[in-house]
C-alpha positions in Angstrom: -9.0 -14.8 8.1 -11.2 -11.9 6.0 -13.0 -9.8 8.5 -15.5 -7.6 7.3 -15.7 -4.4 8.9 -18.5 -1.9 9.7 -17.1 1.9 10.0 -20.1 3.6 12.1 -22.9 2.0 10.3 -26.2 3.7 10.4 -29.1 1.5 10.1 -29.7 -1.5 12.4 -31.3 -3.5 10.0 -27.9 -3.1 7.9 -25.9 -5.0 10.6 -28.0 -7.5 10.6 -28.7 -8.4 7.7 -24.7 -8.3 6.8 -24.4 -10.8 9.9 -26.9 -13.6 7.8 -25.0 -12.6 4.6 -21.3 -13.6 6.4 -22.7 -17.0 7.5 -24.6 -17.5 4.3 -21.2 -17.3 2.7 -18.9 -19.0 5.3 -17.2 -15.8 7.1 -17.1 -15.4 10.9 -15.8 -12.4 12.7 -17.7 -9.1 12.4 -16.2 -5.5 13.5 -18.0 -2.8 14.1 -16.5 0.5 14.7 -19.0 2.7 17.1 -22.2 0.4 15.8 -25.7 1.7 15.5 -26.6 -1.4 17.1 -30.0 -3.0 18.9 -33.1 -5.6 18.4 -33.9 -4.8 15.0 -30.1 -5.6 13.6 -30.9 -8.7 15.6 -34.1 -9.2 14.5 -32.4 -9.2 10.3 -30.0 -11.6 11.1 -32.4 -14.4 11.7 -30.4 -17.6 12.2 -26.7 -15.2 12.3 -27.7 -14.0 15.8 -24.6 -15.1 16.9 -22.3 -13.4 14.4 -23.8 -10.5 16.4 -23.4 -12.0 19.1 -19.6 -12.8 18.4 -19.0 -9.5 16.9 -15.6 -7.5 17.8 -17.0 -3.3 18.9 -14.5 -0.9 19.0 -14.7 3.1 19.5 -12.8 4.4 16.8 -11.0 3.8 13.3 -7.7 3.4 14.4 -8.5 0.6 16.8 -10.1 -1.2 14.0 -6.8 -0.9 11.9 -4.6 -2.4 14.5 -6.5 -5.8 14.2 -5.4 -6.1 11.0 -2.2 -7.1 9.1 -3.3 -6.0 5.9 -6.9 -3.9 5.3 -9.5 -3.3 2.3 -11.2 -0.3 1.8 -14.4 -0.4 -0.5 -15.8 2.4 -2.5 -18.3 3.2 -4.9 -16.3 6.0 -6.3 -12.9 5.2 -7.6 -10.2 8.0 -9.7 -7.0 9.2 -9.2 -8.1 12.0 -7.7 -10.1 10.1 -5.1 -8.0 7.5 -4.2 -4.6 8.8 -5.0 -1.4 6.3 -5.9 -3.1 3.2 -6.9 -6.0 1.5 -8.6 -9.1 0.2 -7.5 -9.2 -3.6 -7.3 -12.6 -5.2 -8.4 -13.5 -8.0 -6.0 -12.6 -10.9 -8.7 -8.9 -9.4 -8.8 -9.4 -8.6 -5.2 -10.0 -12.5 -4.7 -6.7 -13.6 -6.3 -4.9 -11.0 -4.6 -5.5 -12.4 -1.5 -5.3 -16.0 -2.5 -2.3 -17.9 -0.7 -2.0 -15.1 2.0 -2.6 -16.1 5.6 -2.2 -12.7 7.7 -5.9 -11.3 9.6 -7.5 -9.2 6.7 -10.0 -6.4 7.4 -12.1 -5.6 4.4 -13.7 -2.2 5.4 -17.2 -0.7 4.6 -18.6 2.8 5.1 -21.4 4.3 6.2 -24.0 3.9 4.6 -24.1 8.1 3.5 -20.9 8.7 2.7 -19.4 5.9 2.7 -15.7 5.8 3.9 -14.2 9.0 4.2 -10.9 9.9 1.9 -8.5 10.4 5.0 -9.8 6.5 6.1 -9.4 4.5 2.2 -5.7 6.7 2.3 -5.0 4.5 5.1 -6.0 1.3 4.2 -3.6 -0.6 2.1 -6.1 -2.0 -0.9 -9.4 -0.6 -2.2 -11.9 -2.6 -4.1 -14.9 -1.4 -6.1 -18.0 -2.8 -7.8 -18.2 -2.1 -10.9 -22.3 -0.6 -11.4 -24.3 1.3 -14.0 -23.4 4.8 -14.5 -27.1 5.4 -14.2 -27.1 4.5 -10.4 -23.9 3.6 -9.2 -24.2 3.6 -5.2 -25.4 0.2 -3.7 -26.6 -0.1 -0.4 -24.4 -1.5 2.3 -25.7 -5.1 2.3 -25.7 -5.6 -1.1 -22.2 -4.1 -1.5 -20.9 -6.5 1.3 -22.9 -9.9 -0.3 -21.2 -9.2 -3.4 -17.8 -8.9 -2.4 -18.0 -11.7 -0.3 -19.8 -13.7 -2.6 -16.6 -13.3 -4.6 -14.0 -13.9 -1.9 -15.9 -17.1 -1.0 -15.1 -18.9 -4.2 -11.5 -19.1 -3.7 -10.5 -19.3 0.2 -6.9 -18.4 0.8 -4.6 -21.3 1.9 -1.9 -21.7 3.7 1.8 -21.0 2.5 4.2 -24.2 1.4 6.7 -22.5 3.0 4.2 -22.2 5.7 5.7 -18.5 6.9 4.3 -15.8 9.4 2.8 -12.8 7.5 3.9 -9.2 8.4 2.3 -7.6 11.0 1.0 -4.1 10.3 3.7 -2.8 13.3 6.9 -4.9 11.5 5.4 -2.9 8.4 5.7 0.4 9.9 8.9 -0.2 11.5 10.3 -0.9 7.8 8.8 2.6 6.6 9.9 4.4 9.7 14.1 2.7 8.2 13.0 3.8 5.2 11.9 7.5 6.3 15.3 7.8 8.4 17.7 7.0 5.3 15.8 9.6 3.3 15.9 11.7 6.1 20.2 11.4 6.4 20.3 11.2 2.7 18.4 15.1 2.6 16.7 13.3 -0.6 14.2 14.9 -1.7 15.2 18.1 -0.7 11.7 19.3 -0.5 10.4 18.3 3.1 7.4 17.4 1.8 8.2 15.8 -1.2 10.0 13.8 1.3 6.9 12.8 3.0 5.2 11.9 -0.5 8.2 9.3 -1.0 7.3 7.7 2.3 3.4 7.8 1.9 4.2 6.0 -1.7 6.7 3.4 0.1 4.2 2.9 2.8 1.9 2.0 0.1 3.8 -0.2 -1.8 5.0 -2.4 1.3 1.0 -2.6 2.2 0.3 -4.3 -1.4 3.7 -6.9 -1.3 1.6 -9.2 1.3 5.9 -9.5 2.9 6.2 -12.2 5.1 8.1 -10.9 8.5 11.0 -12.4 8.1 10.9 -10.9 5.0 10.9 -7.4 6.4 13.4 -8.2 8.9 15.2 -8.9 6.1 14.9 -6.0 4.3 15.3 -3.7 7.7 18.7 -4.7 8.7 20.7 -3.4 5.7 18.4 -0.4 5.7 19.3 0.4 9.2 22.8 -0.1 8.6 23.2 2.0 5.4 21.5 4.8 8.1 24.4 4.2 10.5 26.9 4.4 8.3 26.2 8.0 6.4 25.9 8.9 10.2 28.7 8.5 10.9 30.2 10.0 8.2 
């Protein structure tokens, strides 16, 4: 399931008019993290009153993240110096990157000022743009979140052949914590916090493989073993 997710939007309106455009395009579940929220946002959302009513409201970003097995930030301003170690999706590549995966997806949006902050999209696993004129690149909220819906909505993802669990985000971490230990016994890099750019990059990388959990519990156990032997030696 593709949840879109409000970080700390500011106008009322906004939220509600995102709540008619999820059910115009087929999506459900709503999170909003610390909502500006009341009659007006109600008032927008017309016959999607109860995608509002329905909605998930948490506190903070980090309780938002832990909903999610794999998440989507969005921004209007992408660069390596922005958004460092990868490359923006746009939301047509976004839409067969998700295609075939079954794991809770939360598709994050900013405020509607400065959007999501760069310590937030370096969490998130993806980040999708849309591409816009040079002239006046920054679309407001709604319109960001019809469009990229729009595009997820032409391809909804299906369900695996082999019909296997996805990774949760905690099997994820536990693979990157194995990972961080054998560099840590290994003394490779050197350089403590080169050390801690190796991990951020692996951490990364295992967010865009869409691993399955058996996958990772795969992956873990000769990990963890390679760690127990240079232990002990």
């Amino acid at each position: 399931m593709i949840s879109p997710v409000l970080v700390e939007p500011e106008g009322p309106a906004n939220i509600g008019m995102i709540a008619r455009t999820m059910k115009n395009f087929g999506f459900s579940r709503l999170v909003l993290v610390n909502p500006n929220l009341s009659e007006e946002s109600y008032a927008y959302a017309v016959h999607a009153r109860d995608v509002l009513e329905n909605a998930v409201i948490v506190d903070t970003f980090d309780e938002a993240l832990e909903l999610f097995d794999l998440t989507v930030g969005t921004t209007g301003k992408p660069g390596k110096r922005f958004i460092p170690y990868r490359a923006p999706l746009y939301p047509w590549e976004l839409r067969e990157t998700l295609r075939g995966y079954t794991g809770e997806v939360g598709l994050f949006f900013g405020r509607e000022s400065i959007g999501l902050k760069n310590e937030e999209l370096e969490r998130l696993d993806l980040i999708v743009t849309i591409p816009t004129s040079d002239a006046y690149p920054v679309m407001n909220l709604a319109q960001a979140v019809a469009v990229i819906l729009y595009e997820l909505s032409k391809t909804r993802p299906e369900p695996s052949a082999e019909a296997l669990k996805p990774a949760t985000r905690d099997e994820k971490e536990a693979l990157v914590r194995v990972w961080a230990e054998l560099l840590n016994v290994l003394n490779y890099p050197k350089d403590e916090e080169r050390r801690a750019v190796f991990v951020k990059v692996f951490r990364k990388a295992v967010g865009r493989a869409f691993l399955y959990g058996r996958e990772v519990h795969t992956l873990i156990g000769p990990l963890r073993r390679a760690v127990k032997r240079l232990e002990e030696c």
